[in-house]
N, CA, C and O of each residue as an XYZ file, in Angstrom:
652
protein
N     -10.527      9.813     17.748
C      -9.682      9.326     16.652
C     -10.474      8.357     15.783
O     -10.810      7.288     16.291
N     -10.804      8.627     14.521
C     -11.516      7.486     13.492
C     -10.453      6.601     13.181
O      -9.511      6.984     12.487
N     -10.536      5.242     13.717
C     -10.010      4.185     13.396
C     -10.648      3.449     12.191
O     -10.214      2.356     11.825
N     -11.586      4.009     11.638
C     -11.792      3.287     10.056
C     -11.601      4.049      8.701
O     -12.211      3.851      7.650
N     -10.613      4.967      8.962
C     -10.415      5.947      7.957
C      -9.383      5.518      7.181
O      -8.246      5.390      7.635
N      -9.783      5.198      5.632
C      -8.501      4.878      5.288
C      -8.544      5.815      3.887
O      -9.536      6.015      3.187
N      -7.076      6.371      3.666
C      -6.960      7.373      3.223
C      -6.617      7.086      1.633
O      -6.954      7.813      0.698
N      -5.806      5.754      1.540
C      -5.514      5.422     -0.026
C      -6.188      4.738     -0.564
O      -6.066      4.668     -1.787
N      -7.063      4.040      0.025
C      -8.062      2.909     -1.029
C      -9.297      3.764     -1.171
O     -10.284      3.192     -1.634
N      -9.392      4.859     -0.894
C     -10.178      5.933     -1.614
C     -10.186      6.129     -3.360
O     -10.991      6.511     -4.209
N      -9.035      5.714     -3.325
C      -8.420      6.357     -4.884
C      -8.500      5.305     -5.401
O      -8.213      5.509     -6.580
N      -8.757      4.068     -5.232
C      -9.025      2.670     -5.946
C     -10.101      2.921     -6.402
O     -10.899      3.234     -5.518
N     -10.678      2.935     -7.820
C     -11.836      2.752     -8.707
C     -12.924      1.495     -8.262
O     -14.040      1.253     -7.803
N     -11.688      0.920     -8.772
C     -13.100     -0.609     -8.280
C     -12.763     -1.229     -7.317
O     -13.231     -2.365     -7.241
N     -11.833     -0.764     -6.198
C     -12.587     -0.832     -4.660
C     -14.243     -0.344     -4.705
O     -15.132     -1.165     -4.478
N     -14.532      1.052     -5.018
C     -15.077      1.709     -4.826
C     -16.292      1.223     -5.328
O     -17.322      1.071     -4.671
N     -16.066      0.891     -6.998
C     -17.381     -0.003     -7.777
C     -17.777     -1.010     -7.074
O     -18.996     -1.038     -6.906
N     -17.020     -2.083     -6.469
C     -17.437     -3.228     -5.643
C     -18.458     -2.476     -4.408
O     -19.619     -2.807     -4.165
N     -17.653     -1.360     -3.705
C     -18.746     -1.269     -2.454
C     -19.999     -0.623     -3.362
O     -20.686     -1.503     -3.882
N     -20.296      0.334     -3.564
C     -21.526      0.802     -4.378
C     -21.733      0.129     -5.141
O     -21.578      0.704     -6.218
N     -22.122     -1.191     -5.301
C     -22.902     -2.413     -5.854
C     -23.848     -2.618     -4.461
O     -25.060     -2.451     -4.593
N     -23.364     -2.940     -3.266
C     -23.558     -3.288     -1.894
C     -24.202     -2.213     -1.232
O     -23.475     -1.223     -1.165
N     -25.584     -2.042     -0.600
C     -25.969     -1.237      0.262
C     -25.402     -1.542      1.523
O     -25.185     -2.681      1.937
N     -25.150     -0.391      2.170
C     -23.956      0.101      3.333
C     -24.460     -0.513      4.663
O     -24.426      0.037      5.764
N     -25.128     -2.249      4.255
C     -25.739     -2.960      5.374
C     -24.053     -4.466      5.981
O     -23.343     -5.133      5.229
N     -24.056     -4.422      7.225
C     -23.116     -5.189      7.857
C     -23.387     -6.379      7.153
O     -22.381     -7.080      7.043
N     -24.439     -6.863      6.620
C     -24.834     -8.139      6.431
C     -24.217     -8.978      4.841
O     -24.349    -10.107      4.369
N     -23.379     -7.467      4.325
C     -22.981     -7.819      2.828
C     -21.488     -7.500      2.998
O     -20.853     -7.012      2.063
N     -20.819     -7.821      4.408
C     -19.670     -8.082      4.456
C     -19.238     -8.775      3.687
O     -18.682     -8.286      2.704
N     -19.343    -10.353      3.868
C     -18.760    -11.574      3.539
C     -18.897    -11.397      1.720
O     -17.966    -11.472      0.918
N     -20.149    -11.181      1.464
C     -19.528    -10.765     -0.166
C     -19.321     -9.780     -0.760
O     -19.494     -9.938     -1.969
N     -18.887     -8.369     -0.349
C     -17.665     -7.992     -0.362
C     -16.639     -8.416     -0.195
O     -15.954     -8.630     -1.194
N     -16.042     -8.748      1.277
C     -14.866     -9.293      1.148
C     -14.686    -10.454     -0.233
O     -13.682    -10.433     -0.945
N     -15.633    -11.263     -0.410
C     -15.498    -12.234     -1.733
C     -15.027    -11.438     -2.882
O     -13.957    -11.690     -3.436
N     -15.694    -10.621     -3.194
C     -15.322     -9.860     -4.554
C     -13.990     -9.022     -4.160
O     -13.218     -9.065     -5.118
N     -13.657     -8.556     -3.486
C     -12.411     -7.609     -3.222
C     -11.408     -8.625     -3.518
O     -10.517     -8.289     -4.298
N     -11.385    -10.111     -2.914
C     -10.505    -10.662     -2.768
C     -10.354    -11.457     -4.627
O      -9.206    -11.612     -5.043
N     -11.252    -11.776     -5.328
C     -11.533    -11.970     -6.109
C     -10.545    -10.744     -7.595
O      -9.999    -11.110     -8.636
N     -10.668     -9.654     -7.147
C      -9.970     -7.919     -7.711
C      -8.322     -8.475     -7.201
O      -7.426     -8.872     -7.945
N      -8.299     -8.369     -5.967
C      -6.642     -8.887     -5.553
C      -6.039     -9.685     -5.935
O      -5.124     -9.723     -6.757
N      -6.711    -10.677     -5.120
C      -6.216    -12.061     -4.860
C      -5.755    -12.105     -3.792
O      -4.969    -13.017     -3.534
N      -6.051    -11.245     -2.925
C      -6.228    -11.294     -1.150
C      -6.965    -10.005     -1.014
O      -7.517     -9.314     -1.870
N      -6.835     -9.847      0.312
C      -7.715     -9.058      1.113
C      -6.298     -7.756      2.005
O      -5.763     -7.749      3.114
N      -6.189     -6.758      0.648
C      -5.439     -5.800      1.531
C      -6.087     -4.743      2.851
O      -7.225     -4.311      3.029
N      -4.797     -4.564      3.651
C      -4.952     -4.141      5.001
C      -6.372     -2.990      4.350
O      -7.582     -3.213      4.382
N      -5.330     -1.266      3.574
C      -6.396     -0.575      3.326
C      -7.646     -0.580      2.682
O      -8.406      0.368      2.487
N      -7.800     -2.118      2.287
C      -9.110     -2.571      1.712
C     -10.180     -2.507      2.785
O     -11.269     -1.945      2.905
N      -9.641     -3.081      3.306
C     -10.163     -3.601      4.846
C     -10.699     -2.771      5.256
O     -11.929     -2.737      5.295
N      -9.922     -1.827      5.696
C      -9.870     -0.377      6.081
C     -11.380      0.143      5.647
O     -12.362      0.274      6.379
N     -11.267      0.381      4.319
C     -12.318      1.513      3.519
C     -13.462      0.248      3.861
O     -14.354      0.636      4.616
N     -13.579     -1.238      3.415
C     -15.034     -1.416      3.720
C     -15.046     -1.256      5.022
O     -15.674     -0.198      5.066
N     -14.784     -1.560      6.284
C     -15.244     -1.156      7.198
C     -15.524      0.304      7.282
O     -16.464      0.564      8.033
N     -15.031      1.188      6.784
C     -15.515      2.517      6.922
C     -17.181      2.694      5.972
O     -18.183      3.314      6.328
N     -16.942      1.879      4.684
C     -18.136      1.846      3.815
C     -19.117      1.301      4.836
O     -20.015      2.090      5.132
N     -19.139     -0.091      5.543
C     -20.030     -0.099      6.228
C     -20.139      0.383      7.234
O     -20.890     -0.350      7.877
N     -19.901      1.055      7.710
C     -19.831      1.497      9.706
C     -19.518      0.659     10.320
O     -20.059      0.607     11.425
N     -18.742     -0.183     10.059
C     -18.414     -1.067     11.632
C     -16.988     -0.827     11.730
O     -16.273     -0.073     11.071
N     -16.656     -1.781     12.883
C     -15.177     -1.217     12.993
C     -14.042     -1.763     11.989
O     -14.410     -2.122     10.870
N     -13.181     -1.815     12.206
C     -11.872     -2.488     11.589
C     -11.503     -3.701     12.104
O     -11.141     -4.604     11.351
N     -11.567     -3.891     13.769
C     -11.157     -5.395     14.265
C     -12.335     -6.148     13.508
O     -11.895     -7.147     12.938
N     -14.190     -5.901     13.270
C     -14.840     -7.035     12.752
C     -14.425     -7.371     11.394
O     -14.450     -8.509     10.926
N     -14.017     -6.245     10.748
C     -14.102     -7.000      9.334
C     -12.335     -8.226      9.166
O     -12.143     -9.355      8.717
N     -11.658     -7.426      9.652
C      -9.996     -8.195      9.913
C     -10.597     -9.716     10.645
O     -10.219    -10.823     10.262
N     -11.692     -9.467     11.863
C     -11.920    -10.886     12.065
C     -12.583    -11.907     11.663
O     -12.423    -13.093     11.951
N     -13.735    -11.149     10.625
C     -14.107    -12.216      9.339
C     -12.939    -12.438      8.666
O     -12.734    -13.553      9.147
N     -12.043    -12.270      7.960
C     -11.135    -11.799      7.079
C     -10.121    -13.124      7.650
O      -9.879    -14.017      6.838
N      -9.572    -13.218      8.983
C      -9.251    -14.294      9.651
C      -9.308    -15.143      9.805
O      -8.361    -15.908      9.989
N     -11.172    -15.566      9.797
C     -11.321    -16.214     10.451
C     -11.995    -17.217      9.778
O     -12.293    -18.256     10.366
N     -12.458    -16.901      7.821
C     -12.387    -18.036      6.986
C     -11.570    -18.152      6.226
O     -11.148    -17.129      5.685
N     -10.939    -19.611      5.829
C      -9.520    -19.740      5.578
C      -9.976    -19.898      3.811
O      -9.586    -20.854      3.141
N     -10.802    -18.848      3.280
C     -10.994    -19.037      1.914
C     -10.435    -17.697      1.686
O      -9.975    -17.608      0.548
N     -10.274    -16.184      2.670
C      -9.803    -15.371      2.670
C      -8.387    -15.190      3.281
O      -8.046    -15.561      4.404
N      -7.415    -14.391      2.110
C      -6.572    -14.655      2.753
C      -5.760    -13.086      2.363
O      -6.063    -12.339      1.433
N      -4.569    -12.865      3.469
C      -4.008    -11.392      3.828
C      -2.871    -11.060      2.948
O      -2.606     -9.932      2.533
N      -2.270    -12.072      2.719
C      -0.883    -11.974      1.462
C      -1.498    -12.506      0.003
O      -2.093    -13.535     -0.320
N      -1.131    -11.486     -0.619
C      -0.987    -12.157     -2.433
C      -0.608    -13.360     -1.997
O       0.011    -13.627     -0.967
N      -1.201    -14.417     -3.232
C      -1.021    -15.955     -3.775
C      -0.015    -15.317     -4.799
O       0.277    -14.154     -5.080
N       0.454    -16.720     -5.303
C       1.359    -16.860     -6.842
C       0.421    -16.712     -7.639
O      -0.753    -16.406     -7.431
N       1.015    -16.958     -8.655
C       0.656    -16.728     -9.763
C      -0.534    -18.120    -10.236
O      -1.632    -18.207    -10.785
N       0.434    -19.001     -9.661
C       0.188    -20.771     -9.800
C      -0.389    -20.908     -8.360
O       0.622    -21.076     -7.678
N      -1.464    -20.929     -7.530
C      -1.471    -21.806     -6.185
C      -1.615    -22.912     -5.977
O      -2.735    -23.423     -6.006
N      -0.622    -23.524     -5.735
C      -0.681    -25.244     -5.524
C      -1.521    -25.566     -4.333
O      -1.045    -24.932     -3.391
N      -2.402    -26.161     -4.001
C      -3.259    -26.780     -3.076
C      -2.619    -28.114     -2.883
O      -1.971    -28.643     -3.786
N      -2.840    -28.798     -1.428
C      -2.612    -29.896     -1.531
C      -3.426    -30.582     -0.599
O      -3.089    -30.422      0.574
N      -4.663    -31.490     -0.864
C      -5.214    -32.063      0.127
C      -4.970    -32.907      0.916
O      -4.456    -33.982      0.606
N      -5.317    -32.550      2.164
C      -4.617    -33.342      3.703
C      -6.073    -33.867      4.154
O      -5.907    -34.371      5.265
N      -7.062    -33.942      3.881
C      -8.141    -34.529      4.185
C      -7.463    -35.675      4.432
O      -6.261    -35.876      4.263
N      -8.851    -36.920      5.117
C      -8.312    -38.491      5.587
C      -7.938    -39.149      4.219
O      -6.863    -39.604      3.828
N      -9.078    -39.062      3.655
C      -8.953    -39.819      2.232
C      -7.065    -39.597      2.060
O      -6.177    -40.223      2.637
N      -6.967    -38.603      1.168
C      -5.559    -38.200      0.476
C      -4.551    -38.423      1.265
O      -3.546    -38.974      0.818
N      -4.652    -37.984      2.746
C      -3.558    -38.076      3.467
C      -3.408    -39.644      3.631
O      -2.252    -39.877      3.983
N      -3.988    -40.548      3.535
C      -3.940    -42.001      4.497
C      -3.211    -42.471      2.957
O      -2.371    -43.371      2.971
N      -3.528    -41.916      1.877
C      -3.041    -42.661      0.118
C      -1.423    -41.505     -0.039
O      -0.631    -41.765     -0.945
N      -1.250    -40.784      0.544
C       0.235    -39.951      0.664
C       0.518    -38.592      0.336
O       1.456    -37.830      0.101
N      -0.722    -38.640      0.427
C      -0.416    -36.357      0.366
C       0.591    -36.026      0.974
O       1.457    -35.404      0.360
N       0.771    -36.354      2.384
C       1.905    -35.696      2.859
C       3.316    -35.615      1.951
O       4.054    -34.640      1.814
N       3.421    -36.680      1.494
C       4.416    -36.455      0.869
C       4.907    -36.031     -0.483
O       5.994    -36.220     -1.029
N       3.496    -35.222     -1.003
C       3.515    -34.755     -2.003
C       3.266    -33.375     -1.766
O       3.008    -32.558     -2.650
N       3.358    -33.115     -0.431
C       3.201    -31.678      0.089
C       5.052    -31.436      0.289
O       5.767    -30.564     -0.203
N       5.341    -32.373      1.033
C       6.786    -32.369      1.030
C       7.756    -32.405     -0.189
O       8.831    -31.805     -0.178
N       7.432    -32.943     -0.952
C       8.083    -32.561     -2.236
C       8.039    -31.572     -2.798
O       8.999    -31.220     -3.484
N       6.551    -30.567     -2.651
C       6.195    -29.161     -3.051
C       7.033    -28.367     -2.420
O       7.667    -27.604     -3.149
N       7.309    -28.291     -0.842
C       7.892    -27.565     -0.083
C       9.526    -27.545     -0.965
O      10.321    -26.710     -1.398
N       9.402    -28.788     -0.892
C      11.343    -29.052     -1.201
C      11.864    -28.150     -2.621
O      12.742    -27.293     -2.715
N      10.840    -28.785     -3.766
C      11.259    -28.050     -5.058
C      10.728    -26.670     -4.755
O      11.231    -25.884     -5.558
N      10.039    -26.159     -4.047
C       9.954    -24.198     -4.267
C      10.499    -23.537     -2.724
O      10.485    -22.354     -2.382
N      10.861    -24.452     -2.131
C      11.681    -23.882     -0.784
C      11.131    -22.744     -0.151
O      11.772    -21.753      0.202
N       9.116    -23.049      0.061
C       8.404    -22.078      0.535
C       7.498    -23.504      1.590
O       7.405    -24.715      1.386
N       6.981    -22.628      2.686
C       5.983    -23.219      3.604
C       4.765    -22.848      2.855
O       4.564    -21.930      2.060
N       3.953    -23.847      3.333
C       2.663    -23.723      3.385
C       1.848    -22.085      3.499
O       2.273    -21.526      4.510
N       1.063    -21.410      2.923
C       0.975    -20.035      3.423
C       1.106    -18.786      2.720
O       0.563    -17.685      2.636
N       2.660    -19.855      1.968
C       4.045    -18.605      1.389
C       3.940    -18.884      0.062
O       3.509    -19.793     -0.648
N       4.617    -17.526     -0.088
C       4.626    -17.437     -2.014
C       6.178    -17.053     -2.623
O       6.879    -16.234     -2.027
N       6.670    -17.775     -3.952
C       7.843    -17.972     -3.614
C       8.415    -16.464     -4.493
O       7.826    -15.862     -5.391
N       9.522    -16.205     -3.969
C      10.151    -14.505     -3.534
C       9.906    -13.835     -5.639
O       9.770    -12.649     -5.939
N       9.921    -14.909     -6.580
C       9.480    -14.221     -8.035
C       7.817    -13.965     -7.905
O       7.423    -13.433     -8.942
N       6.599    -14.213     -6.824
C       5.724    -14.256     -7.038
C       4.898    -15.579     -8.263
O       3.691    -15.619     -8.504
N       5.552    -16.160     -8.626
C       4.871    -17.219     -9.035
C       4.214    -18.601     -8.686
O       3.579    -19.265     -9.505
N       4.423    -18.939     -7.456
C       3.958    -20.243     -6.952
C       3.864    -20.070     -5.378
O       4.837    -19.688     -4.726
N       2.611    -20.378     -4.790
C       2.249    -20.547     -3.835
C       1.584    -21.739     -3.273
O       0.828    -22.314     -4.056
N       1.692    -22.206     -2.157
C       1.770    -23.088     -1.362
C       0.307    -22.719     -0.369
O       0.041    -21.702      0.271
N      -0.648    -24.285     -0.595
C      -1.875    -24.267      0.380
C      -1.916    -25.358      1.111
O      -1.125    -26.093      0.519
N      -2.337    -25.962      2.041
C      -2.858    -26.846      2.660
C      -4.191    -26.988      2.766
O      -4.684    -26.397      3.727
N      -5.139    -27.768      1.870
C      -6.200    -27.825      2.314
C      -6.980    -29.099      3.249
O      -6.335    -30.006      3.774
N      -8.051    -29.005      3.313
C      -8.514    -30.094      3.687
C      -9.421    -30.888      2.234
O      -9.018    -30.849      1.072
N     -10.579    -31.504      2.671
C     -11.129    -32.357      1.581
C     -11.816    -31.341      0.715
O     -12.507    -30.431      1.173
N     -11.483    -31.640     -1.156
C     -12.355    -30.384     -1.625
C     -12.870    -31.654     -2.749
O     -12.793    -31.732     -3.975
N     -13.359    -32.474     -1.820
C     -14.800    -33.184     -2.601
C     -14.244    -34.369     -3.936
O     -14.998    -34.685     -4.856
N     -12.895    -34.872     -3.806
C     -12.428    -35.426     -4.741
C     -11.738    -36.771     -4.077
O     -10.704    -37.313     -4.468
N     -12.476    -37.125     -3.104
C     -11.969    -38.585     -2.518
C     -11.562    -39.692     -3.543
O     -10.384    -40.048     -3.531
N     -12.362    -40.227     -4.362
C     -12.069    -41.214     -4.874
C     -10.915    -40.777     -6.154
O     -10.901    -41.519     -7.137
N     -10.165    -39.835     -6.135
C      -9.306    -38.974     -6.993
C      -7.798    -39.449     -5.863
O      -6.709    -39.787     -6.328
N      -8.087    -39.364     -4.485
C      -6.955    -39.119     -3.486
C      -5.535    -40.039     -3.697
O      -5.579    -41.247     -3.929
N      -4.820    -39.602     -3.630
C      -4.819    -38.250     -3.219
C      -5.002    -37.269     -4.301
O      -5.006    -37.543     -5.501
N      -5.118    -36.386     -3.905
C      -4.832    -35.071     -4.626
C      -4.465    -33.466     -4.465
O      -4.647    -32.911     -3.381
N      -3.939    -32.759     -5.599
C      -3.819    -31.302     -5.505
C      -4.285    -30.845     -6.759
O      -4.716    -31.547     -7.673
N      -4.142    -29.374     -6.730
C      -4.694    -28.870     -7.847
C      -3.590    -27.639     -7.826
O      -2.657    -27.527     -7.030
N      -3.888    -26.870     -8.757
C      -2.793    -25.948     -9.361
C      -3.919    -24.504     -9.933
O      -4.191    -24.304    -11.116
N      -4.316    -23.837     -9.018
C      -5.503    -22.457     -9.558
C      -6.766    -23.485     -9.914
O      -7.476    -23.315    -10.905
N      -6.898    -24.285     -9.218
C      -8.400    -25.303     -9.238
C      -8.355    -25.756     -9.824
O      -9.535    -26.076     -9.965
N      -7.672    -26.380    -10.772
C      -7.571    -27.543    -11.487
C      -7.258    -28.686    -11.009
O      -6.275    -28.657    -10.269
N      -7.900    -30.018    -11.218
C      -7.423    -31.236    -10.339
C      -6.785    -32.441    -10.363
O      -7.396    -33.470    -10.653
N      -5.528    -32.430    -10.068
C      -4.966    -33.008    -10.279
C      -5.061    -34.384     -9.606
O      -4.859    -34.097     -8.426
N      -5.251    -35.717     -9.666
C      -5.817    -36.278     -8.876
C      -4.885    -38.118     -9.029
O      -4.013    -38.374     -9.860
N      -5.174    -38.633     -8.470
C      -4.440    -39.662     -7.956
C      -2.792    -40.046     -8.076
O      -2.049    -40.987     -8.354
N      -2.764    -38.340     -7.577
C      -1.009    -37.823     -7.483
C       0.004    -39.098     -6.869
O      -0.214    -40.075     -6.153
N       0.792    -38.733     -7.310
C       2.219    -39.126     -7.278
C       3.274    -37.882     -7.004
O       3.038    -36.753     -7.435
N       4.494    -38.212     -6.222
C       5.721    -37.191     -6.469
C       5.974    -37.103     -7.467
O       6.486    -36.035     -7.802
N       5.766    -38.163     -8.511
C       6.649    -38.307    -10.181
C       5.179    -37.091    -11.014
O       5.410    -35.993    -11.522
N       4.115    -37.601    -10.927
C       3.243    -36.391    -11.011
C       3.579    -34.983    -10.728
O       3.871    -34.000    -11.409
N       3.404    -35.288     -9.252
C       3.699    -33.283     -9.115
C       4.981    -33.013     -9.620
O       5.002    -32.181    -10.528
N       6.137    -33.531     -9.249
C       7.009    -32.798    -10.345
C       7.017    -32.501    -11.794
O       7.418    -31.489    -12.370
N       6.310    -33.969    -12.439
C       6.312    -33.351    -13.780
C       5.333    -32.160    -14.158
O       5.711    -31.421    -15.066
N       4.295    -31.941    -13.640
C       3.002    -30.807    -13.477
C       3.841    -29.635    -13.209
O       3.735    -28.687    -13.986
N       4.922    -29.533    -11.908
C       5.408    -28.583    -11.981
C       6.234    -28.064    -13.003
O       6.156    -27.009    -13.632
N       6.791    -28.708    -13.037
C       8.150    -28.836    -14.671
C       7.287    -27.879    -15.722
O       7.662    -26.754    -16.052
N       6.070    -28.514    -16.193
C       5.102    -28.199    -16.589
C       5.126    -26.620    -16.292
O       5.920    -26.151    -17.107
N       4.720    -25.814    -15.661
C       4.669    -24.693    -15.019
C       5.698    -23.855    -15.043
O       5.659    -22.645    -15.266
N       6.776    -24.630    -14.768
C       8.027    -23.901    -14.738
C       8.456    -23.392    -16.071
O       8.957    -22.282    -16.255
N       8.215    -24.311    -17.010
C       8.505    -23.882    -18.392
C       7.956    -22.545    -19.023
O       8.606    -21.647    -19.557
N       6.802    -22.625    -18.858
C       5.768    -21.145    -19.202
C       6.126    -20.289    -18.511
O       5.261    -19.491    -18.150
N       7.647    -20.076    -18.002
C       7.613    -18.903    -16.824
C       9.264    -18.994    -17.662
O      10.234    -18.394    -17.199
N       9.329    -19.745    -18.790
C      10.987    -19.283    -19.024
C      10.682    -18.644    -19.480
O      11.450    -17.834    -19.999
C-alpha cells in the first residue's frame, strides 16, 4: 500500500512549481514546507502528502517536521493574526492580560481562528522587541508597549475594514 500517494494536490499548479524549484533531496524539506506554507498560510494535510511523495520519504517525517516547528502550522490563520508575546520581558509588564482581552473580544483560544475567518489568535514567545514589552503585533506589525485600551482600539481598528 503507498502511503505517500496523494491524489489531489497533483492538480495544484504551484504546489507543483514550488516542488520543481527543489531537487527531490530530503534536505530541502524545511524550505519547502516554508514556501508551501507561505502559498497557504498553513501546511495542508494533501500538501504534505505530495511533498513527501516528491521527496521519497514517508508521510509521518514530513507531518513531524510540520509539528514540530511552531512557525508551521496545520489550520488556516485569519485574515488578521494577532500574536501576543508571553516572553519574560512582556509577560512580567502584562501580556497576559492583553492576551485575555484578545480571547474575550473574539471568543477564540489561542491556536483558533474566529468562525468568519478573519482573526486569529497566537501565543508567542520573545520576537526580539523587549524594550517595546509588552507587546503584540497584528500580520507582523508591532505593536508595542500595549495596553488593553491599545489592543482594543487596534482592534476596533480592524474591525472597521471588515464592515
Amino acid at each position: 500500500m503507498e502511503t505517500n500517494k496523494c491524489e489531489n494536490c497533483q492538480k495544484d499548479e504551484a504546489l507543483e512549481k514550488i516542488l520543481y524549484e527543489y531537487k527531490q533531496d530530503k534536505d530541502n524539506l524545511i524550505q519547502i514546507l516554508n514556501e508551501v506554507q507561505e502559498h497557504y498560510g498553513y501546511i495542508p494535510t494533501a500538501a504534505q502528502m505530495r511533498v513527501a511523495e516528491y521527496l521519497k520519504i514517508p508521510f509521518a517525517e514530513v507531518y513531524g517536521v510540520v509539528t514540530f516547528y511552531s512557525r508551521f502550522t496545520l489550520k488556516p490563520k485569519g485574515k488578521y493574526n494577532i500574536a501576543v508575546c508571553l516572553g519574560t520581558a512582556c509577560y512580567v509588564k502584562g501580556s497576559e492580560k492583553i492576551l485575555d482581552r484578545l480571547k474575550e473580544r473574539l471568543k477564540i483560544e489561542p491556536g483558533e481562528t474566529t468562525k468568519d475567518g478573519k482573526f486569529s489568535i497566537e501565543e508567542t514567545r520573545c520576537i526580539g522587541a523587549c524594550g517595546l514589552a509588552p507587546v503584540f503585533t497584528v500580520n507582523g506589525e508591532v505593536y508595542g508597549k500595549a495596553t488593553v485600551q491599545k489592543l482594543d482600539q487596534v482592534l476596533d481598528e480592524y474591525m472597521k475594514k471588515e464592515e
